[in-house]
TORPA-399096 format. One record per residue (C-alpha): z, x, y; residue in three letters. Coordinates in pm, 1 decimal. Example, Ala and Ser with C-alpha at 12.3 -4.5 7.8 and 13.67 -1.06 7.14 Angstrom:
2
((780.0; 1230.0; -450.0); 'ALA'),
((714.0; 1367.0; -106.0); 'SER'),
end
This chain:
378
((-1290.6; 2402.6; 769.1); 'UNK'),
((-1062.8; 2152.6; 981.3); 'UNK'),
((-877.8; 1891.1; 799.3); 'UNK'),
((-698.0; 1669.1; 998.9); 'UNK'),
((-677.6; 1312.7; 870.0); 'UNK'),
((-425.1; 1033.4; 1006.5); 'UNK'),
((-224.2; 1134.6; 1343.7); 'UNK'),
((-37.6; 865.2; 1367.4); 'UNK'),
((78.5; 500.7; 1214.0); 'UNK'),
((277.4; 217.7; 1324.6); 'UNK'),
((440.1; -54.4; 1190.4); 'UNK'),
((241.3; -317.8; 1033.2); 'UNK'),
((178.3; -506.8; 732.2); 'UNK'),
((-165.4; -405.4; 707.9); 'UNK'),
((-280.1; -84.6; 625.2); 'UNK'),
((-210.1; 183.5; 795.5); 'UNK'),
((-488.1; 371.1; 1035.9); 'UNK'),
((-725.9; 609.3; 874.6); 'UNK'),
((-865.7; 917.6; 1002.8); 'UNK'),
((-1149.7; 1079.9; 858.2); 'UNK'),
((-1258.2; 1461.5; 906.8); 'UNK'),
((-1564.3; 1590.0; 833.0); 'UNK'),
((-1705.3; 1967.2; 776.9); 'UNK'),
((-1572.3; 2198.6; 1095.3); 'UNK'),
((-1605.5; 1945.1; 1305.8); 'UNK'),
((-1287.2; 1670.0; 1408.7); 'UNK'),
((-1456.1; 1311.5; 1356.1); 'UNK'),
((-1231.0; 1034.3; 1465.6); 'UNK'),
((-1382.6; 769.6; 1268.0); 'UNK'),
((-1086.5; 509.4; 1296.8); 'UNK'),
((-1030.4; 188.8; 1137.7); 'UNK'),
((-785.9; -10.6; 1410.1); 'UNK'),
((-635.0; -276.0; 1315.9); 'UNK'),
((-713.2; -645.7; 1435.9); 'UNK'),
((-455.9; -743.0; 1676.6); 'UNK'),
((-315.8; -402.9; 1723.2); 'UNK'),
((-425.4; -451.5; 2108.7); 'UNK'),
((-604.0; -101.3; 2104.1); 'UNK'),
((-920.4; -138.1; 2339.9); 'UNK'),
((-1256.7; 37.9; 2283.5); 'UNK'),
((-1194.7; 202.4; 2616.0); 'UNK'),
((-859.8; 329.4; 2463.8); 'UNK'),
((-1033.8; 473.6; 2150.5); 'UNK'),
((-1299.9; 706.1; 2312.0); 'UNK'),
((-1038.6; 808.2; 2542.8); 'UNK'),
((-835.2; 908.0; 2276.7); 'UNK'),
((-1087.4; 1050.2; 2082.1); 'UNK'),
((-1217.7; 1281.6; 2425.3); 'UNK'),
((-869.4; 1368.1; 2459.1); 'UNK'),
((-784.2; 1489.7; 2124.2); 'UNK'),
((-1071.0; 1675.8; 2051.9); 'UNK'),
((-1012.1; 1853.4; 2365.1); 'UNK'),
((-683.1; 1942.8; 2266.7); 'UNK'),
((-751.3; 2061.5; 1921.9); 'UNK'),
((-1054.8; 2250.3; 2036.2); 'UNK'),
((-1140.7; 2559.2; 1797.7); 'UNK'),
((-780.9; 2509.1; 1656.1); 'UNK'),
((-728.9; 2494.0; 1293.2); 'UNK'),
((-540.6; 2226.3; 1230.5); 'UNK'),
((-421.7; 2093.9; 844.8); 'UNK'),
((-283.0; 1747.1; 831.2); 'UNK'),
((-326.6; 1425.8; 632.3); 'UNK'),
((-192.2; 1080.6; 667.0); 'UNK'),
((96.3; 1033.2; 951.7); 'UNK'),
((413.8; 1099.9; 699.5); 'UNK'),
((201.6; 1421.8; 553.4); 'UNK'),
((110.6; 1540.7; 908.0); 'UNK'),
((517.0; 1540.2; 980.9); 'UNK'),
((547.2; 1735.7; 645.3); 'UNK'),
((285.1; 1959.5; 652.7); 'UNK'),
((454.1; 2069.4; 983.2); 'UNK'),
((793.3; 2124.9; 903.5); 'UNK'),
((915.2; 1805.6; 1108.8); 'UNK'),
((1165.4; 1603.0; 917.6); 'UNK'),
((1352.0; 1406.9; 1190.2); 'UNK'),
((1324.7; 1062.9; 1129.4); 'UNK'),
((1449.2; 748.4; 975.2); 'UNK'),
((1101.4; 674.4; 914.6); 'UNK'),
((811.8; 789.7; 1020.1); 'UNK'),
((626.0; 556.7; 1257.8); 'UNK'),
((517.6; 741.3; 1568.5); 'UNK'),
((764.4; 597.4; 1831.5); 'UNK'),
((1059.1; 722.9; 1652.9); 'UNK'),
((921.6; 1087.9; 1599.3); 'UNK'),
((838.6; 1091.1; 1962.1); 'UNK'),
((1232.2; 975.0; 2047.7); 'UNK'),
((1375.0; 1217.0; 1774.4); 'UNK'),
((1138.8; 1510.9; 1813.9); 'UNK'),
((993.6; 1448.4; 2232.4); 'UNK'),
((1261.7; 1242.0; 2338.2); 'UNK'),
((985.0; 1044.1; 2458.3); 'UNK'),
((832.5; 677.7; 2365.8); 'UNK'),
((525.0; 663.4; 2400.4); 'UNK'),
((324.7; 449.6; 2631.1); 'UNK'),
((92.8; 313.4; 2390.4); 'UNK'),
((-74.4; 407.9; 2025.7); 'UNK'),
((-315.4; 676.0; 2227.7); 'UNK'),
((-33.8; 842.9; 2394.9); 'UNK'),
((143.6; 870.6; 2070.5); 'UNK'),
((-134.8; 1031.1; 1978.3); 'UNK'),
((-200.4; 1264.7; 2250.7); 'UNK'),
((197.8; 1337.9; 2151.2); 'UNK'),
((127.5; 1421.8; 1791.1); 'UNK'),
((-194.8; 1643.4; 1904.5); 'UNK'),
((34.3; 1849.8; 2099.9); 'UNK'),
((280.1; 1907.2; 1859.8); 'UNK'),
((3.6; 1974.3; 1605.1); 'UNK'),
((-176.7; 2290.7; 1857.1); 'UNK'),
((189.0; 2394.2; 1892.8); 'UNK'),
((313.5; 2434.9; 1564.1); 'UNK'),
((-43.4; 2491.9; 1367.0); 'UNK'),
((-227.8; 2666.3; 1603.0); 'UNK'),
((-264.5; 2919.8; 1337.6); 'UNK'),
((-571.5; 2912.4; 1028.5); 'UNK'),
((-430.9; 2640.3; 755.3); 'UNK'),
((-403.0; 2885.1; 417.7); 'UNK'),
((-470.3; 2668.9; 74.9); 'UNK'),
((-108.8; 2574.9; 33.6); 'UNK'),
((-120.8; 2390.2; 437.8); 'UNK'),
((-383.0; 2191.5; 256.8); 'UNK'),
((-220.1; 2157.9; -84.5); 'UNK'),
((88.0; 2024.1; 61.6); 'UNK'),
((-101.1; 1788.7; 313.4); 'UNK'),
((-284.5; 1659.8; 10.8); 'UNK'),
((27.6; 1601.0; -210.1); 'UNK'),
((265.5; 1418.4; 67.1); 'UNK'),
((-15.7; 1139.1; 77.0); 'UNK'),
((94.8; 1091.1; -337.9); 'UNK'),
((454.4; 1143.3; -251.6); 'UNK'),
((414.9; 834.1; 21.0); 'UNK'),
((210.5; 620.9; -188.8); 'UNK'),
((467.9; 669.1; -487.8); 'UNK'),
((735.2; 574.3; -193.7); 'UNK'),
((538.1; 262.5; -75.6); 'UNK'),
((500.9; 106.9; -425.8); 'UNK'),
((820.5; 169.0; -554.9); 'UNK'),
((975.8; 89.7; -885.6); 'UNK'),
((1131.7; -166.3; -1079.1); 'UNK'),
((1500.1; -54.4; -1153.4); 'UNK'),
((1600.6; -403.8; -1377.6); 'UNK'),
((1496.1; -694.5; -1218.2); 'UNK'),
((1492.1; -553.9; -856.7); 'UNK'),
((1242.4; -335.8; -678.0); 'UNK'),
((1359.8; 22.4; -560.6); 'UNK'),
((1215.2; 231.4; -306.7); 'UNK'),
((1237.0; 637.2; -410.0); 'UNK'),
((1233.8; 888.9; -93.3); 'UNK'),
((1108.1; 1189.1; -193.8); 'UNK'),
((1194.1; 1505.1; 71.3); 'UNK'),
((970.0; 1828.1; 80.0); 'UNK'),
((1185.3; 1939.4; 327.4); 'UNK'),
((1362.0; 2228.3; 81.8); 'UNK'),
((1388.6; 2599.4; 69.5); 'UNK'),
((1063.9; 2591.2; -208.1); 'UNK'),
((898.0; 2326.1; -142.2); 'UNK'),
((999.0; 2146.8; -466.7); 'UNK'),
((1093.1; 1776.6; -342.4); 'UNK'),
((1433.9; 1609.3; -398.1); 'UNK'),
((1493.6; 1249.0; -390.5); 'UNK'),
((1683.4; 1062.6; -123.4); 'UNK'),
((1738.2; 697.9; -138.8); 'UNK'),
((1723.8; 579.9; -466.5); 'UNK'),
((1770.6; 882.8; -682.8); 'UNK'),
((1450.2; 839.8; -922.3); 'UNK'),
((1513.1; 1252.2; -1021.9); 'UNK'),
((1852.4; 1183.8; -1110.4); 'UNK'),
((1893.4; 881.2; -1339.9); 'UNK'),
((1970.6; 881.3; -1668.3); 'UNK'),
((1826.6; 697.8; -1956.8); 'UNK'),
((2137.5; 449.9; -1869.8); 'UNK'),
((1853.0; 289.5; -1599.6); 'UNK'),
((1617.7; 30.7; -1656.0); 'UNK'),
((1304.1; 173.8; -1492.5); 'UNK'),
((1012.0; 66.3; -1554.5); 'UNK'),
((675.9; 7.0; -1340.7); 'UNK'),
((628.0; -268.1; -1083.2); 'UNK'),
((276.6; -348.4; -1288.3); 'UNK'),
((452.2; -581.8; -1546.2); 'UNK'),
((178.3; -508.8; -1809.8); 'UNK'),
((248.0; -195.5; -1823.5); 'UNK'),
((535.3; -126.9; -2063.8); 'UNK'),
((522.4; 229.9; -2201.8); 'UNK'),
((623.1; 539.0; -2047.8); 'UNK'),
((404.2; 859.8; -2092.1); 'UNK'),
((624.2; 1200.7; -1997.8); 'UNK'),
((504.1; 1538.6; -1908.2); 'UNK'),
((710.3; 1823.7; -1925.8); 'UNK'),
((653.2; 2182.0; -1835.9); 'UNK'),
((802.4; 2411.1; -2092.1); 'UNK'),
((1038.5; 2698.2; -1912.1); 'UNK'),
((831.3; 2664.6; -1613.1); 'UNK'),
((1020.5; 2910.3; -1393.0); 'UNK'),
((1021.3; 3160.7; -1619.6); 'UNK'),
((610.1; 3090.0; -1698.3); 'UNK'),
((558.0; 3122.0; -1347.8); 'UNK'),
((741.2; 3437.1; -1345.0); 'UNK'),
((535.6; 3599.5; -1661.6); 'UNK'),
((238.5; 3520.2; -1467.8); 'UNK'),
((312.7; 3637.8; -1162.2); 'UNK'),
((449.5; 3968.9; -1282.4); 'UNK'),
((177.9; 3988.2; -1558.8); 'UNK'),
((440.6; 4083.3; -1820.1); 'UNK'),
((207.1; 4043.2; -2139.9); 'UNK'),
((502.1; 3991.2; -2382.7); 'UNK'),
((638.0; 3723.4; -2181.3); 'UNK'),
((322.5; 3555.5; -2107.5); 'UNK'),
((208.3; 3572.7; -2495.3); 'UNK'),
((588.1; 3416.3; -2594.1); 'UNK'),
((435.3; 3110.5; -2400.6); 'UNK'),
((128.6; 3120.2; -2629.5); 'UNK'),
((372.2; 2994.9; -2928.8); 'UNK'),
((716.7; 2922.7; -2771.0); 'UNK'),
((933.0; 3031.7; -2499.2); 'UNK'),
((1173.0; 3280.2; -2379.3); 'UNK'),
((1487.6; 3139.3; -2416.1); 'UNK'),
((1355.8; 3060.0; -2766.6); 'UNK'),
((1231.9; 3391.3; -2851.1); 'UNK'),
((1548.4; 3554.3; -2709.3); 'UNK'),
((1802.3; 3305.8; -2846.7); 'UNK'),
((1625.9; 3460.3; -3210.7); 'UNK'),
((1652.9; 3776.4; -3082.1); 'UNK'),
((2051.2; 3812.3; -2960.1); 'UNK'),
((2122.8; 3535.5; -3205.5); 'UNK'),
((2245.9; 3303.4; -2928.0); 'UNK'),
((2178.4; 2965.2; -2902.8); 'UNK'),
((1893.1; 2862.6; -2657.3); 'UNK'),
((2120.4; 2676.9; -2413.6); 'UNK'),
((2325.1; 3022.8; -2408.2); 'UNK'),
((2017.7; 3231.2; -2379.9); 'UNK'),
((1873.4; 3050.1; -2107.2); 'UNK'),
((2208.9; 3031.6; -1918.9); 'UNK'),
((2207.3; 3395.5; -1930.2); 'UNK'),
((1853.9; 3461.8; -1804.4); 'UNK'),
((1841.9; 3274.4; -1572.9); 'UNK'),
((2183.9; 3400.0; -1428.8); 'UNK'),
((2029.0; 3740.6; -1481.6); 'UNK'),
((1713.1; 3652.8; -1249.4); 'UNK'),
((1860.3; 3462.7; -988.1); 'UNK'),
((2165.2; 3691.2; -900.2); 'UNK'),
((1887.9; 3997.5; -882.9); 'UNK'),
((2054.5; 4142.9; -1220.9); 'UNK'),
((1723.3; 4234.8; -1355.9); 'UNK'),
((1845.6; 4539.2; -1498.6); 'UNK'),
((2062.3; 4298.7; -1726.5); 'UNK'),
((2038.3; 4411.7; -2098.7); 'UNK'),
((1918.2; 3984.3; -2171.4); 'UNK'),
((1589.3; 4127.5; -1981.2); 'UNK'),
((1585.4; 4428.1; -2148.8); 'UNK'),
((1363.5; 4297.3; -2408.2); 'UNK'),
((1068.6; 4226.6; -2064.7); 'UNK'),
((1069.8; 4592.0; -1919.2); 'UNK'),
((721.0; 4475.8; -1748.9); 'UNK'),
((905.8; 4179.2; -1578.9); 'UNK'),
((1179.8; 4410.0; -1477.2); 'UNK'),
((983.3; 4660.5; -1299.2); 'UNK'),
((784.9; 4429.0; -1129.7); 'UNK'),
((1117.5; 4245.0; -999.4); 'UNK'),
((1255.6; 4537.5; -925.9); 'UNK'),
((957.3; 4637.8; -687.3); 'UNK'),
((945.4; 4305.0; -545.2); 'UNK'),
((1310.5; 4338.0; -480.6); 'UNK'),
((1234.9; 4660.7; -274.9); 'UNK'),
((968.2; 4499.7; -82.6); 'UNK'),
((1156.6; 4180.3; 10.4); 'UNK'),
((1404.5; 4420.7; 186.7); 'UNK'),
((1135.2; 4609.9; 332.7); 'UNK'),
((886.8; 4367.0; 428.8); 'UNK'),
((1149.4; 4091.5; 483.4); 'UNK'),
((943.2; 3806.3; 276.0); 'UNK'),
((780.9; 3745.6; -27.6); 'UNK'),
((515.4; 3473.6; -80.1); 'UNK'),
((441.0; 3219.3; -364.3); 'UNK'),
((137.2; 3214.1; -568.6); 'UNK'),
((-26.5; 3068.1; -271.8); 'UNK'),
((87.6; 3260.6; 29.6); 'UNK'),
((344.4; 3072.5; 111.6); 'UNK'),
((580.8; 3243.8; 305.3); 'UNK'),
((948.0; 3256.3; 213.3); 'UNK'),
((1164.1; 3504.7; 488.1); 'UNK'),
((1471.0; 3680.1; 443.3); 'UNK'),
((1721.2; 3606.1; 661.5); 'UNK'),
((2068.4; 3758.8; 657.9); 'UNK'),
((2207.0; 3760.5; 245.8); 'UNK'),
((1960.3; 3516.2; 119.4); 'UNK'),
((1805.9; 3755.1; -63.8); 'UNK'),
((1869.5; 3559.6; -396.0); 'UNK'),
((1693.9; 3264.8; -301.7); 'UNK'),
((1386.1; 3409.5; -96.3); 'UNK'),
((1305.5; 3599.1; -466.3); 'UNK'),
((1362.0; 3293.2; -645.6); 'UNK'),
((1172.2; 3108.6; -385.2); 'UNK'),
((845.3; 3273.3; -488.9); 'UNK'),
((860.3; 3163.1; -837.0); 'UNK'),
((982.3; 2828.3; -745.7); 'UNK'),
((783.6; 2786.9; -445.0); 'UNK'),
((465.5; 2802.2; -710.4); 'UNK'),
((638.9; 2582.9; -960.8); 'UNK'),
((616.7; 2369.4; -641.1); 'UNK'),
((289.5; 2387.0; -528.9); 'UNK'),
((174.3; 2337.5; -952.4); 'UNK'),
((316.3; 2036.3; -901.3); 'UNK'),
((158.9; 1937.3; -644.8); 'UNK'),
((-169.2; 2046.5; -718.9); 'UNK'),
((-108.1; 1858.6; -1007.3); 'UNK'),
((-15.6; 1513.8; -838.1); 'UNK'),
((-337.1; 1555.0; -618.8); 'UNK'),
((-572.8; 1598.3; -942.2); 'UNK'),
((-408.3; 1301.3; -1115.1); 'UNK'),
((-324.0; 1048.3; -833.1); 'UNK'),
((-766.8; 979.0; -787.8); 'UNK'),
((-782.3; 800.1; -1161.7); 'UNK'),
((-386.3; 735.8; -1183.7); 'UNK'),
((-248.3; 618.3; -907.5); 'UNK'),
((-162.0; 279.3; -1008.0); 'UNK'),
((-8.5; 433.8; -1305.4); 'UNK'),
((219.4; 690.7; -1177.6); 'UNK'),
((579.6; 648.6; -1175.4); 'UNK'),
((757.1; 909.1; -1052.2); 'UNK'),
((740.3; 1290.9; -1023.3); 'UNK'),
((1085.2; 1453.7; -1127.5); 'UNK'),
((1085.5; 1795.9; -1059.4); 'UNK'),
((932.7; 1978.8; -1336.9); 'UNK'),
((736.6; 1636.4; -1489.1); 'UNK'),
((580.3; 1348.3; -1396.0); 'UNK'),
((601.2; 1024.4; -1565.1); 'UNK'),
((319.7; 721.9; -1552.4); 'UNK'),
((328.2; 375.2; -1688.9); 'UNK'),
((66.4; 178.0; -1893.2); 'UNK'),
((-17.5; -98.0; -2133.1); 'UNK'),
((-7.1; 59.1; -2510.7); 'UNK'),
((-354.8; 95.2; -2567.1); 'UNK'),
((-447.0; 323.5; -2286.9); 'UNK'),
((-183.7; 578.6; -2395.1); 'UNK'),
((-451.3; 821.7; -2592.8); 'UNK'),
((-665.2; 793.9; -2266.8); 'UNK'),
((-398.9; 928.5; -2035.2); 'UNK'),
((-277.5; 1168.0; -2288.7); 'UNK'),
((-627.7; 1293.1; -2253.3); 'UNK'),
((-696.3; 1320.9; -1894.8); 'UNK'),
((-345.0; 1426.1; -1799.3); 'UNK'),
((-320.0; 1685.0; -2033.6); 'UNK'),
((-560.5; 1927.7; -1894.0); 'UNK'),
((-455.0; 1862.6; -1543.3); 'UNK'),
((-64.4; 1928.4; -1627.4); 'UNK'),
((-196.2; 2295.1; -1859.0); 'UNK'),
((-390.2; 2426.6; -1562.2); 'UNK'),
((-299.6; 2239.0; -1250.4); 'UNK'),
((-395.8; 2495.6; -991.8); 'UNK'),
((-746.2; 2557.3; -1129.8); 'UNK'),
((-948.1; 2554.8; -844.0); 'UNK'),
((-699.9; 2667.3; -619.6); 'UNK'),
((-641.7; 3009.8; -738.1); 'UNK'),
((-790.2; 3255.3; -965.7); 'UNK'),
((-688.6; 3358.1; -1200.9); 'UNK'),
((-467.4; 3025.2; -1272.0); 'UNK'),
((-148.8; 3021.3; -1483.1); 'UNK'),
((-173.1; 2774.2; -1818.0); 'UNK'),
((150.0; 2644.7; -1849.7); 'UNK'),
((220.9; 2447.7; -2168.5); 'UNK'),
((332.3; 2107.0; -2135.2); 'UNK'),
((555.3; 1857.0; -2375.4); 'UNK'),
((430.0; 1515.5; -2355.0); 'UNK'),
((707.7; 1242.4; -2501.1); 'UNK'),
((627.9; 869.6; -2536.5); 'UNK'),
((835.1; 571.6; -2502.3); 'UNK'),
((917.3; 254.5; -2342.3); 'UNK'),
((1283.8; 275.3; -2255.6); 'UNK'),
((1312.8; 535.8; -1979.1); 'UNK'),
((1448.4; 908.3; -2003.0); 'UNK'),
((1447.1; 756.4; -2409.2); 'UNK'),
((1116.6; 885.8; -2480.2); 'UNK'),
((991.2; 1019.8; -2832.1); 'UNK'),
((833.9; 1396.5; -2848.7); 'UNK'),
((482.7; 1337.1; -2901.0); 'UNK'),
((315.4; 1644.0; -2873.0); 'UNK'),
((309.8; 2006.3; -2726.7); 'UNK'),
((-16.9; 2129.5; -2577.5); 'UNK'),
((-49.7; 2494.8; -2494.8); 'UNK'),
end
């Protein structure tokens, strides 16, 4: 399969250009805009051109920001195609089809490879993390425009801009849909360290989840409290002391980390639950075997986004990290509670088998980061 959506956008109040792929075969099927100057002639040249270039290539992009991401390429203010040709080509181009021919090029040279799932996961995901971008939210009586950068060590995004992940329940956010005046919050419980039961199939760890969690279970244990207890494990894990006496209690988990440990230094790389590919490079040893855990924690959430965003989209508020937070009017709480849900417990059904469950706290409320516990679903 080829996917290969939007190569390009431009500035417009309109929407943007759409691409549309289907099967193995690269379909142009473009909507251009009216007055955007683009002749017919221009379009099947573009077309000819392109296909010739991506030939039997497999190529995994999206829309125009996701094509950027899915490639590694964040270089620009913004991401219209004449200022990723001057930051990335040096080059403007001539016209919309030679920023296209531009992007083409720089999509056989950097993906001339076969996509894997997480090429396509991502691609999917940065079309959510641009929508949530172009609607923005509603920080008091003004409207605020969130960044959100994939372009981290595990994939996991951080905000630039207006810091969305990073506010406090001192802001007034709320959706730009004025009807829609509670806030619906879904948590993963200890998702790092779920992730990490799964992946090193350490029974007792992955049955804690079935109940509780870790830091829980060994805050009861040392008789520590949990904030202690999870300071210490996770201090344990991401300094690569897994023969710490705090793990002690997850020999499974420490063999397996201890063997992964070996092959990272052997193999130079370890990959997340998806393949992606995290290498070592010098002393970063710490964070490429954190980055496989993390890395999947990432990809969750993005399989996640991708699942809800169809049904949701107008509802969704922000994605912060480990949760994601929508907006709606009062009585359509139960409903989202209800699709959501099963989405956030299993969010890369489909995409890998077996899946991890990961439990998830939902909290509602209508003040933000002020939200009541409503229920835990395991």
């Amino acid at each position: 399969m080829v996917y290969v959506y939007t190569l390009f956008n431009y500035k417009s109040d309109s929407q943007p250009m759409q691409t549309v792929v289907i099967d193995d075969d690269i379909l142009f099927f473009t909507q251009y805009l009216r007055g955007s100057g683009v002749t017919i002639k221009q379009i099947e040249e573009s077309q000819a051109i392109i296909r010739k270039i991506f030939d039997s290539s497999n190529i995994c992009v999206n829309d125009f920001k996701s094509h950027i991401r899915a490639l590694g390429i964040e270089r620009c203010v913004n991401f219209d195609v004449y200022d990723l040709s001057l930051s990335y080509e040096s080059i403007t181009p001539k016209d919309e089809c030679h920023g296209k021919l531009i992007l083409a090029n720089i999509a056989k040279e950097m993906m001339g490879i076969k996509p894997q799932k997480w090429h396509r996961l991502l691609a999917n995901a940065s079309s959510v993390y641009q929508y949530l971008e172009d609607v923005g939210i509603r920080y008091g009586i003004k409207k605020v425009t969130p960044r959100y950068s994939l372009d981290t060590t595990t994939g996991r995004s951080k905000s630039l801009g207006f810091n969305v992940q990073g506010t406090s329940e001192d802001f007034d956010i709320r959706s730009t849909h004025d009807d829609f005046n509670v806030l619906v919050h879904f948590d993963w419980i200890a998702v790092d360290l779920r992730m990490a039961a799964f992946m090193s199939n350490d029974s007792k760890m992955n049955a804690i989840f079935t109940s509780s969690d870790p830091y829980t279970e060994i805050a009861t244990y040392y008789k520590l409290t949990r904030s202690e207890c999870k300071g210490k494990l996770l201090k344990a894990i991401y300094s690569l002391s897994i023969d710490d006496s705090v793990l002690d209690i997850f020999p499974s988990f420490q063999k397996w980390a201890n063997s992964r440990i070996k092959q990272m230094r052997t193999d130079g790389y370890l990959t997340s639950i998806m393949g992606r590919r995290f290498d070592l490079d010098g002393d970063n040893d710490k964070t490429v075997f954190n980055a496989q855990f993390q890395g999947s924690v990432a990809q969750a959430m993005q399989a996640a986004l991708v699942k809800v965003f169809p049904k949701y989209k107008n509802h969704l508020i922000a994605e912060i990290h480990d949760c994601l937070v929508l907006s709606c009017p009062e009585e359509m709480v139960g409903s989202i509670i209800k699709d959501v849900v099963p989405i956030m417990l299993d969010p890369l059904y489909g995409w890998v088998s077996p899946s991890p469950r990961m439990p998830v706290r939902v909290s509602v409320g209508k003040k933000w980061k002020s939200w009541k516990e409503y229920k835990v679903f395991r």
